[in-house]
N, C-alpha and C positions, 0 to 999 in steps of 0.2 A: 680295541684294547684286548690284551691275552689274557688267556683266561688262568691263568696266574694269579695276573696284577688285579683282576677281579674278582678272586679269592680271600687276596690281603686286603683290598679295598673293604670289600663285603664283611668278613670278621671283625675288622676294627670298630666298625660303626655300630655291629651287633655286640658287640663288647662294651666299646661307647655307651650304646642308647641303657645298655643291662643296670651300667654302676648309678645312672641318672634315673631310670624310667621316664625321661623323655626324649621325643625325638628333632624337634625344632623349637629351642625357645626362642619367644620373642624378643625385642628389638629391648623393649622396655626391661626388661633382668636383667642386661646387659651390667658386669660391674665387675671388678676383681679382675681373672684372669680372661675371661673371654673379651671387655672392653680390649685390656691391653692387647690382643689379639687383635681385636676389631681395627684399634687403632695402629698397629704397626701394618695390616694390610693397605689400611686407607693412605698412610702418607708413603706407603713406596707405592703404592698409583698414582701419587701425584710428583714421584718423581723426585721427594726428598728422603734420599737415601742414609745419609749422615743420622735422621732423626730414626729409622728402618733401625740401623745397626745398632742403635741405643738401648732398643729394647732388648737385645743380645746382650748375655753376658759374654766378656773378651773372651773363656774358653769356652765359647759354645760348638756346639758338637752337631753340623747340619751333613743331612744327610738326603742324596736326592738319586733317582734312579739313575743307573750305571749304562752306559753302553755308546756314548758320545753324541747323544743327540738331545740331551737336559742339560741347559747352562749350570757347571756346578754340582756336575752327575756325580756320584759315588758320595765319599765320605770330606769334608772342610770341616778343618780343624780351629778354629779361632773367628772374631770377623774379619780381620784383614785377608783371611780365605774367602772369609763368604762373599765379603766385596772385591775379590779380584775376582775369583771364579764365576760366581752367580751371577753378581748387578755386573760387572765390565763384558761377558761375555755375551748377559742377556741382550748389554744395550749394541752389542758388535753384532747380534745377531738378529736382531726386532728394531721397525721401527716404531711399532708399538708393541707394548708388552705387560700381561698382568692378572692378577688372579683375581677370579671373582666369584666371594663368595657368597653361598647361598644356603647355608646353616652351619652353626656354630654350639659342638655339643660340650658342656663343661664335666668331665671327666673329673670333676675336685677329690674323690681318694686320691687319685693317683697325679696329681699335681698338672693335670692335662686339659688341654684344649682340642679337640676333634674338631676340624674347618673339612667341612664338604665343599667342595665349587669348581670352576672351568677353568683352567691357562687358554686366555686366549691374545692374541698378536696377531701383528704382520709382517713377514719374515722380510729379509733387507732382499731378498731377490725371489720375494713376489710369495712365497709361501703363505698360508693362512694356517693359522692355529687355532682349534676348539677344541680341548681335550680336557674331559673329566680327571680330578683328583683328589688327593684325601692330602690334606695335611694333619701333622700331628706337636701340637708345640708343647712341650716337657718345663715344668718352673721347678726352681729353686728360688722361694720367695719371691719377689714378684718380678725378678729376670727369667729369662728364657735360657735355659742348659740345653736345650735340644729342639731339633726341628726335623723331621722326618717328614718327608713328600712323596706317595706312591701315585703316579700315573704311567701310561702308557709311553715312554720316550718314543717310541717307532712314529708318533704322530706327531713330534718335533720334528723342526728343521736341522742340519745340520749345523752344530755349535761354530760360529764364525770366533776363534783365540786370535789373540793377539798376534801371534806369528801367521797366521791366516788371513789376519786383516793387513799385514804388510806384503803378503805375497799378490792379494787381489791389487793394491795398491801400486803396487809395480807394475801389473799386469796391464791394471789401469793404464800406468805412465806409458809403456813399453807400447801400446796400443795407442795412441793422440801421439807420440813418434810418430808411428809407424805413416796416421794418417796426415801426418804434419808433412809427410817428407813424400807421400803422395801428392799431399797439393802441390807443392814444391816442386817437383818433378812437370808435373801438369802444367804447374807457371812458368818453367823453362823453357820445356819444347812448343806453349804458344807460343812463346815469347821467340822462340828459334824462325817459327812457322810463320811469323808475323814478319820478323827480318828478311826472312829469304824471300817471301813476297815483295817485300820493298826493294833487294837489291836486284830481282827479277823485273821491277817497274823501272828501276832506275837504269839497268841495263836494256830494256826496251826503247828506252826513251835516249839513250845512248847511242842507240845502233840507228833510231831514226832518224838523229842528228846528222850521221854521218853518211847517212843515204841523201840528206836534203846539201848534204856540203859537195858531196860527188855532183849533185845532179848542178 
């Protein structure tokens, strides 16, 4: 991680922990804005994204590091951003995929939720991902106006987009051709090899015929 993004990290949480004077509450305080947190991480782990986006308000404002290797880098404007860019990309790019966290500091002046924890996956061409991050989720009553995500993108894989996934897709195709038209080939010239043997047997058997007719 650069030591950067380990300075934003580091301040947020020191910031965090100042407005609460705690550092890890437990499981049991859980209520208001940190459940619903709690709860929009659990059900996009399990892969129900529709109910993810619900805790967004439609002009939420997600914002993830920039540089092409965070599904959903930079700034998404609405959800139909956040679920094209973020969840369509993540799942173009992981076959597994998801954050896990491991403390949750409620920031209530400021209408905030601070999530410490891991992105971790497995990228669709063999990549592994463990990389520490700070999330930061912003209410306006009890929707989410904002999401802000600092981690190290350099320890992502590269974001497989939709135009990327039709290119490997062809490359795909273009290649089962290629080896299609190798069997094929292969299956001709036995198939030649096997002929010209038989018509070498049959012209043996020809030429002996007509030595035994001579004699």
């Amino acid at each position: 991680m650069t030591d950067s993004v380990k300075e934003q990290m580091g301040d947020l949480v020191t910031r965090a922990k100042r407005r609460v004077g705690v550092e890890q509450p437990s499981a049991a305080d859980d209520d208001g804005h940190v459940a619903i947190v709690r709860g929009a991480l659990r059900t996009f782990g399990e892969g129900n994204h529709d109910e993810f986006l619900d805790t967004l308000r439609e002009d939420v404002v997600w914002e993830g590091p920039a540089g092409g290797h965070f599904p959903g880098g930079g700034e998404q404007l609405g959800r139909d951003a956040v679920r094209t860019e973020f969840i369509e990309n993540a799942r173009r790019t992981f076959t597994e995929f998801g954050f896990q966290p491991e403390s949750f500091i409620d920031a209530d002046d400021a209408n905030a939720v601070v999530v410490i924890g891991r992105y971790e996956g497995d990228g669709v061409e063999g990549d592994r991902l463990d990389e520490p991050a700070i999330q930061v989720w912003e209410f306006q009553g009890n929707a989410v106006a904002r999401v802000r995500i600092f981690t190290d993108s350099a320890g992502f894989p590269s974001v497989i987009t939709e135009r990327r996934e039709q290119e490997m897709e062809e490359e795909e195709r273009e290649k089962k051709e290629r080896e299609e038209k190798k069997d094929q080939e292969r299956e001709e010239a036995k198939a030649s090899s096997e002929k010209k043997d038989d018509d070498g047997e049959k012209n043996e058997e020809e030429r002996e015929g007509s030595s035994d007719d001579d004699g």
